[in-house]
ChimeraX commands (.cxc) that place a marker at each C-alpha (Angstrom):
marker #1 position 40.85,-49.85,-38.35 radius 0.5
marker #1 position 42.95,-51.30,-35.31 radius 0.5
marker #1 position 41.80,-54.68,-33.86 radius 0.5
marker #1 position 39.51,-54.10,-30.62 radius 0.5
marker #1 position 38.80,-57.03,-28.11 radius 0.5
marker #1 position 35.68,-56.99,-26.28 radius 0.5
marker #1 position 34.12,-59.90,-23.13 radius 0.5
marker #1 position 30.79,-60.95,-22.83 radius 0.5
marker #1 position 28.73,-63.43,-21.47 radius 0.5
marker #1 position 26.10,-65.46,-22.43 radius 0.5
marker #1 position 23.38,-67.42,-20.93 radius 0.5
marker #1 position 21.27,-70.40,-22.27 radius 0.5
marker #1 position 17.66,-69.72,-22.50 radius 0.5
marker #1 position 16.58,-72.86,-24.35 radius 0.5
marker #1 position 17.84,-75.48,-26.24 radius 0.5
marker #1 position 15.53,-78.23,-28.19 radius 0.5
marker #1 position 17.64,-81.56,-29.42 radius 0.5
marker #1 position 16.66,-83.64,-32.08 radius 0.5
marker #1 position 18.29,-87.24,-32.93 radius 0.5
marker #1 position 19.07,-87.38,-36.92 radius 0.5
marker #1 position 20.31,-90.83,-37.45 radius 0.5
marker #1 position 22.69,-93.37,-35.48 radius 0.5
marker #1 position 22.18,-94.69,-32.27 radius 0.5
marker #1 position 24.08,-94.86,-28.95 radius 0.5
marker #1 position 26.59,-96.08,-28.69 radius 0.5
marker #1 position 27.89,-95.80,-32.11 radius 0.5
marker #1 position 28.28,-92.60,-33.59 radius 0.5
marker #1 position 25.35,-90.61,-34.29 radius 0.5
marker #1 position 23.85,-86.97,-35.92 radius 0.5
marker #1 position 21.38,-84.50,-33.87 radius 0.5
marker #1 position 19.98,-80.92,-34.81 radius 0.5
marker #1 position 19.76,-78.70,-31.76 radius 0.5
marker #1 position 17.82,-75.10,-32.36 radius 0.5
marker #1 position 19.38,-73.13,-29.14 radius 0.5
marker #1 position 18.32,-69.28,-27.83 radius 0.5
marker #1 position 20.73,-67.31,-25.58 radius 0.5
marker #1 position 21.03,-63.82,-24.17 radius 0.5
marker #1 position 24.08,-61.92,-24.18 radius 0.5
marker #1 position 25.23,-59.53,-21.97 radius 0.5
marker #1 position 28.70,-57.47,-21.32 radius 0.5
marker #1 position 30.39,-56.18,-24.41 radius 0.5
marker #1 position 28.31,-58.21,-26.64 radius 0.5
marker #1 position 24.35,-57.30,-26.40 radius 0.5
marker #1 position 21.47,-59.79,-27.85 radius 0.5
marker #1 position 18.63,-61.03,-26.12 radius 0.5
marker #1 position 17.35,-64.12,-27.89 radius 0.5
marker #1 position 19.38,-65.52,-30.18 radius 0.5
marker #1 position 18.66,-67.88,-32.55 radius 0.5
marker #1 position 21.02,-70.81,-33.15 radius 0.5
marker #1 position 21.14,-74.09,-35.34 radius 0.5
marker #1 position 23.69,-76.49,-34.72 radius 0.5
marker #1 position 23.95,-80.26,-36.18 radius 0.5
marker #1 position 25.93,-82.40,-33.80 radius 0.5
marker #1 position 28.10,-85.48,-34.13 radius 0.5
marker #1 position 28.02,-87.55,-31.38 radius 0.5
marker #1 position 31.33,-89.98,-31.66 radius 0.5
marker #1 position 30.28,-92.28,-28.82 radius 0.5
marker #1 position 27.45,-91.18,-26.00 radius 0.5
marker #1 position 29.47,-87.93,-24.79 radius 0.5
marker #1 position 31.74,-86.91,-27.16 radius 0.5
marker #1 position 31.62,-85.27,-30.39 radius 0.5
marker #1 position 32.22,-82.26,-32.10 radius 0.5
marker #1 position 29.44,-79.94,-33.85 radius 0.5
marker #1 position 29.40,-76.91,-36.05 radius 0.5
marker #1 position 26.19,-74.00,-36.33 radius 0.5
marker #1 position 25.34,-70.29,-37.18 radius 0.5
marker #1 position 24.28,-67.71,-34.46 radius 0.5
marker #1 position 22.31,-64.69,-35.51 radius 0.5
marker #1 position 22.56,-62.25,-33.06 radius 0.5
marker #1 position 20.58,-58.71,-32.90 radius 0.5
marker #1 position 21.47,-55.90,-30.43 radius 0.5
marker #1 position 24.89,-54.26,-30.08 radius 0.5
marker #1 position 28.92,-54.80,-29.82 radius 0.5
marker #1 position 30.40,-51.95,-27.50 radius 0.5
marker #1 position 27.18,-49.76,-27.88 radius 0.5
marker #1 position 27.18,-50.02,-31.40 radius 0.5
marker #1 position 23.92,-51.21,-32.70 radius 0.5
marker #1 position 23.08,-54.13,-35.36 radius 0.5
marker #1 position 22.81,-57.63,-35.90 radius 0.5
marker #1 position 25.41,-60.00,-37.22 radius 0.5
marker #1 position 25.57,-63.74,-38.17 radius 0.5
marker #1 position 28.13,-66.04,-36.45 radius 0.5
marker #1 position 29.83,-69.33,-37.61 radius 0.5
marker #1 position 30.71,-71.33,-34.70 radius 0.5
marker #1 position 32.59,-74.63,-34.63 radius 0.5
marker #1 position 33.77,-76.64,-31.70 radius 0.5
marker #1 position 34.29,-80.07,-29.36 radius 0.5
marker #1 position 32.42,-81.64,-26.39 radius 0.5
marker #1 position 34.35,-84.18,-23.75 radius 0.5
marker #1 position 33.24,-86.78,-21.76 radius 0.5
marker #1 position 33.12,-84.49,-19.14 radius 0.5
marker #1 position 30.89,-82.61,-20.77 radius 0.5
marker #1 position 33.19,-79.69,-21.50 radius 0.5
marker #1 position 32.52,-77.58,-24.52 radius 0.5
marker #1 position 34.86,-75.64,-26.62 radius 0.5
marker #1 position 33.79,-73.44,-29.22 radius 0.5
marker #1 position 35.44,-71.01,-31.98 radius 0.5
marker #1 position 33.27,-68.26,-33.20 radius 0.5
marker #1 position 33.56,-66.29,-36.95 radius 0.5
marker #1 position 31.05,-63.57,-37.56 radius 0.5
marker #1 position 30.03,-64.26,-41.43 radius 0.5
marker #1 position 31.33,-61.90,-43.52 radius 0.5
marker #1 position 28.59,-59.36,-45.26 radius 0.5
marker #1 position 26.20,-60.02,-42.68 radius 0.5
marker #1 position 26.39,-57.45,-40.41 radius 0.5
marker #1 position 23.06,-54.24,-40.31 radius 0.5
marker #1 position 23.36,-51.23,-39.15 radius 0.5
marker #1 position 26.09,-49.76,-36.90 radius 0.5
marker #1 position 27.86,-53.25,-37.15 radius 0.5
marker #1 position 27.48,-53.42,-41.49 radius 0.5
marker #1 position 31.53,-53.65,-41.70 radius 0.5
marker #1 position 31.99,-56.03,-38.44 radius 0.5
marker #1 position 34.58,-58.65,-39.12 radius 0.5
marker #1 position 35.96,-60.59,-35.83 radius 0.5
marker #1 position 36.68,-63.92,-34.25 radius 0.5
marker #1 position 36.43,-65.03,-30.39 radius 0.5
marker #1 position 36.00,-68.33,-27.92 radius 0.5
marker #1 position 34.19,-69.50,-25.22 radius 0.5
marker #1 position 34.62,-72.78,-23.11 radius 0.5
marker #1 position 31.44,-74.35,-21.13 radius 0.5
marker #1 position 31.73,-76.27,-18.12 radius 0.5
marker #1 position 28.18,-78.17,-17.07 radius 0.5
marker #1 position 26.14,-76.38,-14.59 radius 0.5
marker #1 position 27.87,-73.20,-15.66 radius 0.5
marker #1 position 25.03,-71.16,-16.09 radius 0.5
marker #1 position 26.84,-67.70,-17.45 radius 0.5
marker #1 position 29.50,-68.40,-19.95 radius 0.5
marker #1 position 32.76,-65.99,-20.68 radius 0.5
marker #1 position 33.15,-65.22,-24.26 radius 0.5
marker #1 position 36.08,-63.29,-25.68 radius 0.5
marker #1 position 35.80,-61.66,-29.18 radius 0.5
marker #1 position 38.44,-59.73,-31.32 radius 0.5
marker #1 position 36.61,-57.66,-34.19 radius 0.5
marker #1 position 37.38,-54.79,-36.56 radius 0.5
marker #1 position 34.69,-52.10,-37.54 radius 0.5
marker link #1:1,2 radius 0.2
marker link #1:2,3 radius 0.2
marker link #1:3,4 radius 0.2
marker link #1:4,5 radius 0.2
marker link #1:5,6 radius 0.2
marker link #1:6,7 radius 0.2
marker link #1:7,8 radius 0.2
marker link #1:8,9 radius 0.2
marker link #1:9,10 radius 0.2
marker link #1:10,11 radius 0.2
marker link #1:11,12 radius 0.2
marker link #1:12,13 radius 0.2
marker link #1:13,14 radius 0.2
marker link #1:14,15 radius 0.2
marker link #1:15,16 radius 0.2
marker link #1:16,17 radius 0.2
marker link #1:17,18 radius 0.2
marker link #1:18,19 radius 0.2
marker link #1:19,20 radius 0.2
marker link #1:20,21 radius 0.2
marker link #1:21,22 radius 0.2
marker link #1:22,23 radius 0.2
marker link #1:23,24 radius 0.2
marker link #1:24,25 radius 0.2
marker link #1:25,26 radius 0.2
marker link #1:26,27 radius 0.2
marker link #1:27,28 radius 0.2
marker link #1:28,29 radius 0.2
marker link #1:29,30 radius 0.2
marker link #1:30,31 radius 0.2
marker link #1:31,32 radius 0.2
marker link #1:32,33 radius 0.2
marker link #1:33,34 radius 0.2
marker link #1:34,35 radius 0.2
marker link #1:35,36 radius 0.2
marker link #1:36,37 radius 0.2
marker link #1:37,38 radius 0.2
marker link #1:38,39 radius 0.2
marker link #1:39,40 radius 0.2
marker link #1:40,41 radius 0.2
marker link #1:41,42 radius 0.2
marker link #1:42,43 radius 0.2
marker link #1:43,44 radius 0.2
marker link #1:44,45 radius 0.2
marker link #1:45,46 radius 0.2
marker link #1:46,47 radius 0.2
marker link #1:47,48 radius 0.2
marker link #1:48,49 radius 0.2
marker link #1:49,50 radius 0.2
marker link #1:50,51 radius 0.2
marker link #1:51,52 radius 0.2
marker link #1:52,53 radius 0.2
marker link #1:53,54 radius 0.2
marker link #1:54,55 radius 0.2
marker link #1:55,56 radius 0.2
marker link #1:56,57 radius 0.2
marker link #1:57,58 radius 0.2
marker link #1:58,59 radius 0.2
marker link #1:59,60 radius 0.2
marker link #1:60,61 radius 0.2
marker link #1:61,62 radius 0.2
marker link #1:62,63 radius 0.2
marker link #1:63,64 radius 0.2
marker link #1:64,65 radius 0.2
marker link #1:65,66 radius 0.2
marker link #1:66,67 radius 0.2
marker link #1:67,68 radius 0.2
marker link #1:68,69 radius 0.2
marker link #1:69,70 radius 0.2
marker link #1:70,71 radius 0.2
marker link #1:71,72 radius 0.2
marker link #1:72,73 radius 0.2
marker link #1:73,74 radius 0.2
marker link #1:74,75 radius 0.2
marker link #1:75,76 radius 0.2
marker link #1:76,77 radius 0.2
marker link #1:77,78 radius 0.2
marker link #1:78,79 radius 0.2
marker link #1:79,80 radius 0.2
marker link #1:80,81 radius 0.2
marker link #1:81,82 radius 0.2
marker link #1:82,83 radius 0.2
marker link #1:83,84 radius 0.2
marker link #1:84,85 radius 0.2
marker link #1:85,86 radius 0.2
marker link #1:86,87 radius 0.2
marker link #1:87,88 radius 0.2
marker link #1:88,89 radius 0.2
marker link #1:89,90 radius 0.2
marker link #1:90,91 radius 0.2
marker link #1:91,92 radius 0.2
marker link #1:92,93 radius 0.2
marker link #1:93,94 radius 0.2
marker link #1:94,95 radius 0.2
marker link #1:95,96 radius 0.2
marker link #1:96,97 radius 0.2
marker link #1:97,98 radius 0.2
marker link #1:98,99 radius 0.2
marker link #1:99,100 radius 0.2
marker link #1:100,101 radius 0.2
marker link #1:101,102 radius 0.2
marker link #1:102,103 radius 0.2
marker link #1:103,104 radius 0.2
marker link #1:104,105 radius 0.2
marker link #1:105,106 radius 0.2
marker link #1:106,107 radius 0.2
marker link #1:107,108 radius 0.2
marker link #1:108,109 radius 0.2
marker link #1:109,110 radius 0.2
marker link #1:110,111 radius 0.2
marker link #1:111,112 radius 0.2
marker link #1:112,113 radius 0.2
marker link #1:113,114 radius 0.2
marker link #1:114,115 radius 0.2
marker link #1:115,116 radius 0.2
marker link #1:116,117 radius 0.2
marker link #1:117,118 radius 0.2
marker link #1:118,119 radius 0.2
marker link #1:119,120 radius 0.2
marker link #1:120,121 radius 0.2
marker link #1:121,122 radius 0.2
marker link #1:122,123 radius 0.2
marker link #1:123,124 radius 0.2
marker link #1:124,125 radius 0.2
marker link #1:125,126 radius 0.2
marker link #1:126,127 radius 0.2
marker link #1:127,128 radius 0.2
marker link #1:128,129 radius 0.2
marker link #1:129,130 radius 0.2
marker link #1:130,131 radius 0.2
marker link #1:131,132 radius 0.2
marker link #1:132,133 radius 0.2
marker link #1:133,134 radius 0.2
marker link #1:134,135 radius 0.2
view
């Protein structure tokens, strides 16, 4: 099946940070448990999200998580399981790669393969998210 590219957005609802080991200023590890709602071509309210961080110094750092998401892509209805891996700058800019997991996908969305993006700016309350998938 041809390639179709879809926008959303998505908006944090809560997110709930927990140191692992280090300390500032050296590097150190955090867990952060996140919930978001999407809206647009991408449709999940409440999300649930694990990511482990690596803070390199007190703002920078890269981290890596999964995203289970449960509503619908383009009207079609499912859930689906996202691996997302990105960078934060010390001005507190995030960029993020997304991967749905293959084999996870229910319902209307059990073949969904796809990729997509998002950068986060602070105070940006709804981010844009791009995503390429296949059906």
């Amino acid at each position: 099946m041809t390639a179709r590219t879809t926008t959303a957005t998505f908006t944090g609802v809560s997110w709930e940070e927990k140191e692992v080991s280090g300390s500032a200023p050296g590097p150190r590890l955090a867990r952060a448990s996140v919930v978001n709602d999407y809206a647009g071509g991408i449709e999940a309210k409440g999300t649930s999200c694990e990511y482990t961080l690596t803070y390199v110094n007190g703002t920078v750092g890269v981290f890596s998580g999964m995203e289970r998401l449960t509503g619908a892509v383009d009207g079609r209805e499912g859930s689906f399981v996202v691996r997302q891996s990105g960078t934060f700058d010390e001005e507190g800019v995030v960029r993020c790669t997304v991967e749905v997991v293959p084999g996870s996908g229910t319902g209307a969305l059990a073949r969904l393969a796809g990729s997509g993006e998002y950068e986060a700016r602070p105070g940006q309350r709804e981010v844009p998210v791009s995503f390429a998938y296949r059906l």
